[in-house]
C-alpha positions as CSV (number, residue, x, y, z in Angstrom):
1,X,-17.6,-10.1,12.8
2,X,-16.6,-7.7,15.5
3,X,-13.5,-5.4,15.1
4,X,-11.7,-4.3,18.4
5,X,-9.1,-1.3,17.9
6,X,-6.7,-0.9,20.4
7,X,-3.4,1.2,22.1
8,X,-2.0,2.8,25.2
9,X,-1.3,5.7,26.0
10,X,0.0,8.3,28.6
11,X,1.7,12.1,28.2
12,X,0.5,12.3,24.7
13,X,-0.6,15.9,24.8
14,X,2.9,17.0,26.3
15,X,4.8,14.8,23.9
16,X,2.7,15.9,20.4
17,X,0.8,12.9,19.9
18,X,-2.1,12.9,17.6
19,X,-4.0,11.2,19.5
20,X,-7.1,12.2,19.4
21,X,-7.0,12.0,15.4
22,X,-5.5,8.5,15.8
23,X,-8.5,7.6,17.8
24,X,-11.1,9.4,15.5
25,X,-9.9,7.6,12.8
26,X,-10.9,4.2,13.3
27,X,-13.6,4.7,15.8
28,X,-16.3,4.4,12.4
29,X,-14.2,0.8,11.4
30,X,-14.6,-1.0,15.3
31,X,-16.7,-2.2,17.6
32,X,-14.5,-1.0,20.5
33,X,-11.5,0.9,21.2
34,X,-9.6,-0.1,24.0
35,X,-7.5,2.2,25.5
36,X,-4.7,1.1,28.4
37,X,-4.4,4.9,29.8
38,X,-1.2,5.4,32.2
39,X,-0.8,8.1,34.8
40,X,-0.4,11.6,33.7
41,X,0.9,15.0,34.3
42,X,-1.1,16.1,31.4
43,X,-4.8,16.3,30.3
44,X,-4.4,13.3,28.2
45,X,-6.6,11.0,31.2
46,X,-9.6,13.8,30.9
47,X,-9.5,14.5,27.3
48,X,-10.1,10.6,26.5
49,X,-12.7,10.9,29.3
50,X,-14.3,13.4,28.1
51,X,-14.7,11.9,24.5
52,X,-17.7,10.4,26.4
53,X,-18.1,7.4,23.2
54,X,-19.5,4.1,24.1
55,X,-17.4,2.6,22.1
56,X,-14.1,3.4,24.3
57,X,-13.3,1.2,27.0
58,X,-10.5,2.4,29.6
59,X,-8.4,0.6,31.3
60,X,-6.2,2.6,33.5
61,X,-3.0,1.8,34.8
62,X,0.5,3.1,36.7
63,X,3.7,2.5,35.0
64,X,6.5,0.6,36.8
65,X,9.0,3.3,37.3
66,X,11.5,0.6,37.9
67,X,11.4,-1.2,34.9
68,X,13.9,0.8,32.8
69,X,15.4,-2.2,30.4
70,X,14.8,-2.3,26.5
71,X,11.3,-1.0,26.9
72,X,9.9,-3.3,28.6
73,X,7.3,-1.2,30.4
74,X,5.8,-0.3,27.2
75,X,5.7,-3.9,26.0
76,X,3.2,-4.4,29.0
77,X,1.5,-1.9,28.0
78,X,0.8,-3.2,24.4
79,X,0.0,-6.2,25.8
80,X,-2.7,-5.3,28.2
81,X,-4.4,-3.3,26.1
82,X,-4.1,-6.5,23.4
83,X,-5.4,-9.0,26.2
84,X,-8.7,-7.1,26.7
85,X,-9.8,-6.6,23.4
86,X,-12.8,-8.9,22.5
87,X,-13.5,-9.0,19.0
88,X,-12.7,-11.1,15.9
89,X,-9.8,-9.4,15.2
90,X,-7.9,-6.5,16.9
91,X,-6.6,-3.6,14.9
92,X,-3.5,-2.1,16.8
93,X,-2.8,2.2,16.6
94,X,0.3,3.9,18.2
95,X,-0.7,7.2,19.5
96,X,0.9,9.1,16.0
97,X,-0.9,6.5,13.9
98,X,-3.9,7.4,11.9
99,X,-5.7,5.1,9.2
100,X,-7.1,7.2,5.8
101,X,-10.6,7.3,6.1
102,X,-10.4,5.5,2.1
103,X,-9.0,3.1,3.5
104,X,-11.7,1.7,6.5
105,X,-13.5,-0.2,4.0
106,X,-10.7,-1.7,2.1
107,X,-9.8,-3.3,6.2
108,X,-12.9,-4.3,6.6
109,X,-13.2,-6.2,3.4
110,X,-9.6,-8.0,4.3
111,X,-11.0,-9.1,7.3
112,X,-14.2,-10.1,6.4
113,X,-12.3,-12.3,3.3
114,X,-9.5,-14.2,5.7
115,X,-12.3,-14.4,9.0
116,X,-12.2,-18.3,7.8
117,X,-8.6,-18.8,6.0
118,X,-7.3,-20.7,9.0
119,X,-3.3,-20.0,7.1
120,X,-4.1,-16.0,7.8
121,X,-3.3,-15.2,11.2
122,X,-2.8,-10.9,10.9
123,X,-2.8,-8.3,8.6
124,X,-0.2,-6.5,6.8
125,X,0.0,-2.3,6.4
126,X,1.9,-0.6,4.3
127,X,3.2,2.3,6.0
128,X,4.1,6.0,5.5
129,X,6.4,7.9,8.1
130,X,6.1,11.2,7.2
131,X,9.8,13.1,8.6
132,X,10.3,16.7,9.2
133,X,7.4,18.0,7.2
134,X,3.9,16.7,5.9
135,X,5.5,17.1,2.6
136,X,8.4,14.3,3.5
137,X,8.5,10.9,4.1
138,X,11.2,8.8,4.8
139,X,12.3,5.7,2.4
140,X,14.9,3.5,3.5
141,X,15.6,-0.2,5.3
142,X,15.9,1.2,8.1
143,X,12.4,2.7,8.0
144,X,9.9,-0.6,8.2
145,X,8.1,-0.1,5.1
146,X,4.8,-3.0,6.2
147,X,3.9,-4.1,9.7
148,X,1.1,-6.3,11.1
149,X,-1.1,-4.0,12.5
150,X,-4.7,-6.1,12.6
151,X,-4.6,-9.9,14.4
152,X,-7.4,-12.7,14.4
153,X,-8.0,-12.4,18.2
154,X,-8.2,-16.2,18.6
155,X,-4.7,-17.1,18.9
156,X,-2.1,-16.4,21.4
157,X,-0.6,-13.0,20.5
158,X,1.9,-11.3,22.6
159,X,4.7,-8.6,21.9
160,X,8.1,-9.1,23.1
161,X,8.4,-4.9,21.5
162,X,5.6,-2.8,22.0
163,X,6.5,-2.2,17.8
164,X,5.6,-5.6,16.9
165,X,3.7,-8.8,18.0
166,X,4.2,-12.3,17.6
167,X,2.3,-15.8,17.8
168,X,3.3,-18.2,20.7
169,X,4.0,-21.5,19.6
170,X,4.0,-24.0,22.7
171,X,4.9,-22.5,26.1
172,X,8.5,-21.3,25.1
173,X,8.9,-20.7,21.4
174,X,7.5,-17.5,19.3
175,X,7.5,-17.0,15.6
176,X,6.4,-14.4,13.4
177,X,2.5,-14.4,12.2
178,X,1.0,-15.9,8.5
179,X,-0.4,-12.6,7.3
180,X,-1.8,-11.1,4.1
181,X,-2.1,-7.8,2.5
182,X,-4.6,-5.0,4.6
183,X,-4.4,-2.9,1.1
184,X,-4.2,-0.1,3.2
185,X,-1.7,2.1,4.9
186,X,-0.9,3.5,7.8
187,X,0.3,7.4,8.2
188,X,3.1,7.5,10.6
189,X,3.3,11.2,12.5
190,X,5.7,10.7,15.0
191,X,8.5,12.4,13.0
192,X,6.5,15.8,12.6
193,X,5.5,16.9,15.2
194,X,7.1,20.1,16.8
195,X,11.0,19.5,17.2
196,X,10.7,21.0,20.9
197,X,8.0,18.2,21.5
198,X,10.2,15.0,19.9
199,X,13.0,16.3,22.2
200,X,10.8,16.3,25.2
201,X,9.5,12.4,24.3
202,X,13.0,11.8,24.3
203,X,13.6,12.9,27.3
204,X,11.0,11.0,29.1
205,X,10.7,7.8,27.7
206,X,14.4,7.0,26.8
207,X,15.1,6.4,31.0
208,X,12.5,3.3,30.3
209,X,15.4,1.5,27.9
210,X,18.0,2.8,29.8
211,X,20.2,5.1,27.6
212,X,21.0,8.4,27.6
213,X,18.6,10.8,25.5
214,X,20.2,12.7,22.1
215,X,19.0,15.9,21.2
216,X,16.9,15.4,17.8
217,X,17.2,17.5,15.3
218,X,15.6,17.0,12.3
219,X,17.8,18.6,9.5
220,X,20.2,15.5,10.9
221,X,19.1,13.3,8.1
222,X,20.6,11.7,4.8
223,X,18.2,13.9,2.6
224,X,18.9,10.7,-0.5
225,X,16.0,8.4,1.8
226,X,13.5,11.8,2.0
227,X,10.4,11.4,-0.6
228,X,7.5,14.1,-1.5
229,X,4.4,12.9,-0.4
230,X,2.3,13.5,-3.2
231,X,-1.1,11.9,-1.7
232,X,-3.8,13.2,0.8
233,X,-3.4,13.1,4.3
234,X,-6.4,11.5,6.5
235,X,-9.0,14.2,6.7
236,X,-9.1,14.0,11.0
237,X,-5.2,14.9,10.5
238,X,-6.0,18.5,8.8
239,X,-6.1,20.8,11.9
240,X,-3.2,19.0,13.8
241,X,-1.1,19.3,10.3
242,X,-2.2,23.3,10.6
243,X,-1.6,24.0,14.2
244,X,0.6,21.0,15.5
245,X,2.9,20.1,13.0
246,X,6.9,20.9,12.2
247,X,5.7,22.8,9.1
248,X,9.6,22.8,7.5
249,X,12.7,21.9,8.5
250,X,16.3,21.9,6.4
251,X,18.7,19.1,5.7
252,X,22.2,20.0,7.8
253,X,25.0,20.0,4.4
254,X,27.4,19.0,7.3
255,X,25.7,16.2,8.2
256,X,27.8,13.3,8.4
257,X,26.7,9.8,7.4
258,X,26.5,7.1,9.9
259,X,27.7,3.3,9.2
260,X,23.6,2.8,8.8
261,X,23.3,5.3,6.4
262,X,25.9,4.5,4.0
263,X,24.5,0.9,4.7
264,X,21.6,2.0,3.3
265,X,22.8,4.5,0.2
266,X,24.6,0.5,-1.0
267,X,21.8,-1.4,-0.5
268,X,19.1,0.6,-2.7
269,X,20.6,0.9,-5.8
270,X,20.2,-3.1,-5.6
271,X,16.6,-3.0,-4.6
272,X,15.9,-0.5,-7.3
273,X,17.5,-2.9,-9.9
274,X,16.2,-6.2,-8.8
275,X,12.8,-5.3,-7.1
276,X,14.4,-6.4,-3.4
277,X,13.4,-5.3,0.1
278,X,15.5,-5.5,2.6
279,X,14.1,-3.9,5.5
280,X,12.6,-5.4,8.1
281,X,9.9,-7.5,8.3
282,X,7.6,-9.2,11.2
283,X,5.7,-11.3,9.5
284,X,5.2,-14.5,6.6
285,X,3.5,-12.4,4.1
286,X,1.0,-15.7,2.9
287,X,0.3,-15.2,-0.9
């Protein structure tokens, strides 16, 4: 069984991307790591470059600066990165995505116990977005809580959102994919890094789904979906944590509550009492 890892990437030092962690952290579970590595104004192209690992295959590419609708450009990104992968399965890492070292063996054991269950098509993660601080995550249904993040690389895959995939069924139809359980998780650091550095990704990648950019700031929460994080973080994570990270941020007393967050405050009293989930899901978890 061969494992191929794989994501795209371009900007990410300027933006506050772990990247390099991200990479590091599943470089000991594949066979390959395919990177699709856009044109930068950073050191992002050189760093990767200079990692030097024979297990890293690039594929660059320039971004079509004229495809500002709903994303799209980052969709093709996903995709082509997806479409040259070449083992069994392909395990899929955003650029603030990092996999627990505990957990590479517990992935590898999923895989190697569906390979041949023809009704498994992907892999569910649970997932933890840390917000504000290392010491915070967020909780809610509007935070996806699981996501299919590992695919048997012999079926036709594509994502219509660079956040998700789906199968193709026939030449028009797609549907979500028959996954199991990964038993693992991945950490989600997009919300921590520096405030200065989410405001720039803002600013440069919101053109590409053709709104207007919002300052961020984090203290603009609903502090009643915040949750300590009582676990370890990934060990690859600890100097980025230490030197990259927001290290605290407070939550604004005048914040007012959107229609999504009161949305939210009504619907988790109800998945406390009856064990419900409502947030979103891209998959048929198969049991």
């Amino acid at each position: 069984m061969k494992i191929s890892a794989f994501t795209f990437l371009r900007n990410a030092r300027t933006l506050g991307y772990p990247f390099l962690e991200s990479i590091a952290s599943v470089l000991p579970l594949c066979d390959e790591f395919v990177i699709v590595l856009g044109e930068s104004t950073d050191d992002t192209c050189e760093t990767i470059r200079a990692l030097n690992n024979p297990k890293i295959r690039i594929i660059p590419t320039v971004w079509n600066e004229g495809m500002l609708t709903m994303g799209y450009v980052y969709t093709q990104q996903a995709n082509i990165a997806l479409f040259n992968c070449i083992g069994d399965w392909a395990l899929y890492l955003q650029g603030d995505e990092v996999i627990h070292e505990n957990d590479l063996d517990k992935i590898r054991e999923a895989m190697q116990r569906h390979q041949k269950d023809i009704r498994i098509e992907a892999l569910v993660f649970d997932y933890i977005h840390f917000y504000g601080s290392p010491k915070y995550y967020a909780w809610s249904t509007s935070w996806y809580r699981r996501e299919c993040r590992a695919f048997k690389n012999n079926r036709r895959i594509f994502s219509p959102e660079s956040q998700f995939f789906s199968i193709i069924v026939g030449n028009r139809k797609m549907r979500y994919p028959a996954a199991a359980l990964a038993n693992a998780s991945v950490y989600h650091y997009g919300w921590v890094r520096a405030e200065a550095q989410m405001n720039e990704k803002t600013m440069q990648i919101e053109k590409y789904w053709g709104g207007n950019p919002q300052k961020i700031c984090y203290g603009n929460v609903d502090g009643a979906i915040l949750r300590e994080f009582s676990g370890n973080h990934p060990a690859v994570m600890k100097a980025w944590l230490d030197e990259c990270a927001q290290v605290r941020f407070e939550v604004n007393p005048d914040y007012v509550l959107t229609r999504k967050d009161r949305r939210n405050r009504f619907l988790a009293p109800l998945e406390k009492a009856f064990g419900w989930d409502f947030s979103k899901k891209h998959y048929r978890l198969v049991k």
